[in-house]
Every structure is written in C-alpha cells, then in structure tokens.
N, C-alpha and C positions, 0 to 999 in steps of 0.2 A: 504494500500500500504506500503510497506517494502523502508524504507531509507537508503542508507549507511549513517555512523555515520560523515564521510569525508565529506567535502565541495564540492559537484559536479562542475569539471571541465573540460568543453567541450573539451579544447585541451589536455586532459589527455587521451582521446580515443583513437586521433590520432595516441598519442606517444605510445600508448598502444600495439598498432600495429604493427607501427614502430621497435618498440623494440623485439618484439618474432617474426618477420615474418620471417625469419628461421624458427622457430621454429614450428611455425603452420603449414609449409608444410611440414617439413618433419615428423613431428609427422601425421599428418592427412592429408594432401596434399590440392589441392586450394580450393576446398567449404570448408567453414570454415564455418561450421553447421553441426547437427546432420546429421545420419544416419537413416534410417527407416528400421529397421530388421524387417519384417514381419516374416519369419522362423527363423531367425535366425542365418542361412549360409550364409546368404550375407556376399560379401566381403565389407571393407571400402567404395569402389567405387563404386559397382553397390548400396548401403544402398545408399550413398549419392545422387548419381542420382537419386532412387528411388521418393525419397523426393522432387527433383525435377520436377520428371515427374507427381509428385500427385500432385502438385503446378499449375502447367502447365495448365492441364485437368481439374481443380477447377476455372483457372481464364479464361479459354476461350480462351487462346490463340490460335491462326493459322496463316497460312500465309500473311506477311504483317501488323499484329496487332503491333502496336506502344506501346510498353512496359519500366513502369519506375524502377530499381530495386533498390529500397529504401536501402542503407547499400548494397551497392554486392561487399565485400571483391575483392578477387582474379580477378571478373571479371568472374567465370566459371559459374555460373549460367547464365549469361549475354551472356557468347558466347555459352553456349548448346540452349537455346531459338533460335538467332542465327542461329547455323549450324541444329539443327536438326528439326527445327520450319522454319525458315526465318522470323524471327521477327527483328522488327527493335527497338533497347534498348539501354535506356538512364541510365548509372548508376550513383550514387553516393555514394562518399566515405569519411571519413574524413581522411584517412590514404594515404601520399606522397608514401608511399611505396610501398602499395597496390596497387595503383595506375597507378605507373609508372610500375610493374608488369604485370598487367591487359592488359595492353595499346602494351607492347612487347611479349605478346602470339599472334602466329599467328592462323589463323581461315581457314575454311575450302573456298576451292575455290565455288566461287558463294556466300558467305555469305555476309553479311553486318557486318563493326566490330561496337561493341557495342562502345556508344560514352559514356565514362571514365569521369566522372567531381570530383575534389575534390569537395567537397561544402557541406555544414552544411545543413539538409533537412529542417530545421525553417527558413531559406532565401535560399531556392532552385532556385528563381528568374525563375522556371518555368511555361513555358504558362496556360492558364486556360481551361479547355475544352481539352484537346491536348491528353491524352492515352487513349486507349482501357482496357489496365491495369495496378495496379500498387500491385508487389510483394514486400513482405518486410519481405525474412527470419533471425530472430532474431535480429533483429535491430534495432527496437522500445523500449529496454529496453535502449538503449545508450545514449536515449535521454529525456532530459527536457520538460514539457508542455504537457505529454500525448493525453490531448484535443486537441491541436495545432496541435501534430503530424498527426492522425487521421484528421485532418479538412482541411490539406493540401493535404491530399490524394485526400479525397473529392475533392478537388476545380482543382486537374490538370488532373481528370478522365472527360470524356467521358460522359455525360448523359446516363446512362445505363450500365458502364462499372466495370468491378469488381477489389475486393481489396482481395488480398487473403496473407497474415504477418503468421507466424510462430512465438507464443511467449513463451516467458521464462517467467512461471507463480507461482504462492505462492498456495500453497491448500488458499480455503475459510477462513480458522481457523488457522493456525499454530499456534504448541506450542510457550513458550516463551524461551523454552531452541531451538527451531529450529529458530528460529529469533536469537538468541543471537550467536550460534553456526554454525549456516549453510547459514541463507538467508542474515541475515545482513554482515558477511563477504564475500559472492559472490557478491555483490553490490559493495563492498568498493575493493575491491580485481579484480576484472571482469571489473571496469569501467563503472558498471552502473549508469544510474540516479535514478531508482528505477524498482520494480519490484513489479507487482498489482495481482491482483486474476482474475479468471476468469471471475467475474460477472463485476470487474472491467474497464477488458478491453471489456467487451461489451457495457458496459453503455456508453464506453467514444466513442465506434465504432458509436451507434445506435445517442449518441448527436454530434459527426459530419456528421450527415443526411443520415447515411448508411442504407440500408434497405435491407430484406433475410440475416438477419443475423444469420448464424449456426455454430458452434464450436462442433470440435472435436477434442476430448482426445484423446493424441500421445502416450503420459508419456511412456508406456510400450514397445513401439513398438520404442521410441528412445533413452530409457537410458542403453544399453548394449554400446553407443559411448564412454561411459566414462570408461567403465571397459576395453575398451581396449586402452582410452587415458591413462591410470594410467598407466596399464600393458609396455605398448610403452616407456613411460617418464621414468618408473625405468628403465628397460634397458639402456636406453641411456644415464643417468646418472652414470649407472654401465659400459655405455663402451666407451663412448665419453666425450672426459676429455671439449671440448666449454659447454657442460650442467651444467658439475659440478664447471666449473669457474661460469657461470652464476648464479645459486644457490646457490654459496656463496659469490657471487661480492655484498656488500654492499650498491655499488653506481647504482643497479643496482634496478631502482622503480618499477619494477612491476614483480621482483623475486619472490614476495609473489602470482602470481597467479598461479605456479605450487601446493601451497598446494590449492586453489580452487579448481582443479579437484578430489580431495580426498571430497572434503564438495558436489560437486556437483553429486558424484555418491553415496553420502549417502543421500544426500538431496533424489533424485528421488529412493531410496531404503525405506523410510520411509515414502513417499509421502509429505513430506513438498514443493517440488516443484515437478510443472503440465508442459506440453509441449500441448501448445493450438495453432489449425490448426482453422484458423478462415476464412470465406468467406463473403460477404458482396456488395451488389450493390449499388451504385447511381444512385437515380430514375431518370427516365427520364422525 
C-alpha cells in the first residue's frame, strides 16, 4: 500500500473540498468521478452516468431498495438512483459544502430526496442490517482503516445485499521512480489516506466477510477523464483570471492539486495506477 509522506488528516478532506468546489463543477460538473468512455465519444455527462448506471445494475438496485452512498460528493449519484430508480438513499459526506449543495438541488416530482449526512463513515452511527446496498464511488481511498472501512459496509448491509466501490488502485508492483513521482504525491496532494493494489483491496473486501467477490479493470475505459481535466484546467487558467489567483495564492493549501491531475493522467498512461470496479455480497 502506497502512503502519503504527510501526516493523514481526516478534516483535510473536508477542506479539501470545500476549497475547489467551484472548481470541481465547473471543471467537471457534480459527479465528481471518472467517466467511462466505452467508445470514446461520450460526452463528460453521458461517461459519467455511464458509470453510474454500470454501478446500478452491479449492485441490484430497483424500486424501493434502501441505498447507502458511501463518499457521494455532489449528491448526483444519490439523486439519479432517486429519480430514475426510486431508490431511497442515504448519503455521506465529509465536505459542508458539498453538502449543503446536495441538499438544495431539486429532484424530480414523485422522487424521494436523498437524505445528505455530513459524517465520517468510521462513526457512521448507522443501523445494522438496514440497506439493500451500499455504493462507494472513489471514496474508500479518503479514508483511514481500510479493514474498518470494508467491515462497516459489511455490518449496515442486508444479509445478502451487495457492495459494489469504484477504487483508485496502484498496479501490483510499481516502480520506485512511480511511487516517488506519481503515487506518493497523489496521496499527499489528492487527500488520500493511502492507496492499495488490487489484491489489496480484495483481501481487505473478502476479510470483512464479503463473498462473490469479482473485480474489474476500468483503467482504460476511464482514464481519457483526465486528459480532458488537464485540457479544461489550462484553459481556464489561460482565461479566467479566479484560477490563476488561485494557483498562485500561496495561502491557498491544496493549490498543489491542480498539478495532481498532470501525475494522475500519466500515472494511468504508464499503468502505475488501476481503476478497480469491484462487486461483493454479504452472505446471508
């Protein structure tokens, strides 16, 4: 497993958030998660949903299923389950921003709106037994305890119900110039608590008592997001004078994650970082 060199601080996530959430929409707009180009010509929008809707159909969801979305930024994945499912979902964020965001989009008539919690998922303080499913795109890298994260899942599922996470993965082996250069400053830059391999996060799936557990490699099908996050960010640094105060505002701590998205589209250019779709049940 890959460390940042930084002292992992939980409310650094928050602020993490906080502070670019500007900027994540308008760069990329409210899933704030890859895209899935199967061809290629997807737009931003339909990739992103794309992703959603393989998520969806992976974890079983339908009408009525009680769903918890582990890490749901914007809230949009929360409300597409929602409006186009009729699913009733429970999100959690560390980010105020996000948050209060989430909470003032409106939803389609007849929907149920997703119910918004800030809360740290290592004292989630929710019921046992109580979803059908629990989603978690990209958001198990933010967090401390890997084991604990997974074992929580386990414990608010459904006897029988499935987990289906979207993770930010390290090839098996990485070089030590891709660690030095690429993985360990997306960790320290990105806000993560670390970031494992793939055999990693199965072990850590399979000893929080998960069982059917299959992984599938994305890598390919979602790292064109970054070539047009770059593409986007320069422009807008070349035409919008708030980006280039922000990239040279000093006081300004997590300015340094605009060059992440440069390490992070060479990272999955070299394969030093995986995009792992992973699915998994609790027995009944």
């Amino acid at each position: 497993m890959i460390f940042p060199k930084s002292v992992f601080d939980r409310g650094a996530v928050g602020h993490h958030y906080d502070e670019l959430d500007a900027f994540y929409r308008e760069i990329w707009g409210e899933h704030v998660h890859h895209g899935l180009f199967e061809t290629g010509r997807e737009s931003v929008e339909e990739a992103t949903e794309a992703l959603v809707m393989k998520m969806a159909a992976a974890a079983g969801i339908e009408l009525g299923s009680r769903v918890c979305d582990v890490g749901c930024g914007y809230g949009a994945t929360a409300r597409w389950l929602a409006e186009n499912i009729g699913a009733h979902v429970t999100g959690l964020t560390l980010s105020e921003a996000q948050a209060e965001y989430a909470r003032q989009r409106p939803i389609s008539e007849g929907a149920l709106s997703p119910e918004i919690l800030v809360r740290d998922w290592l004292d989630n303080d929710l019921p046992d037994d109580h979803f059908d499913a629990v989603v978690a795109i990209e958001s198990t890298t933010h967090m401390p305890q890997r084991q604990r994260v997974f074992s929580q899942m386990a414990r608010v599922l459904k006897p029988g119900g499935r987990l289906v996470t979207c993770v930010w993965m390290t090839s098996e082996a990485p070089s030590r110039s891709s660690i030095k250069y690429l993985l360990e400053p997306i960790c320290r830059e990105g806000k993560l608590a670390g970031m494992g391999s793939l055999s990693e996060n199965q072990n850590w799936i399979e000893t929080a008592g998960f069982t059917a557990v299959t992984v599938e490699d994305l890598s390919q099908q979602v790292a064109r997001t970054w070539t047009i996050c770059v593409k986007r960010v320069a422009a807008a640094i070349l035409s919008d004078r708030r980006y280039r105060h922000f990239v040279f505002d000093s006081s300004r701590q997590d300015r340094g994650f605009l060059r992440t998205l440069f390490r992070l589209r060479l990272a999955f250019a070299v394969g030093a970082m995986k995009y792992g779709f992973i699915v998994a049940r609790k027995p009944i």
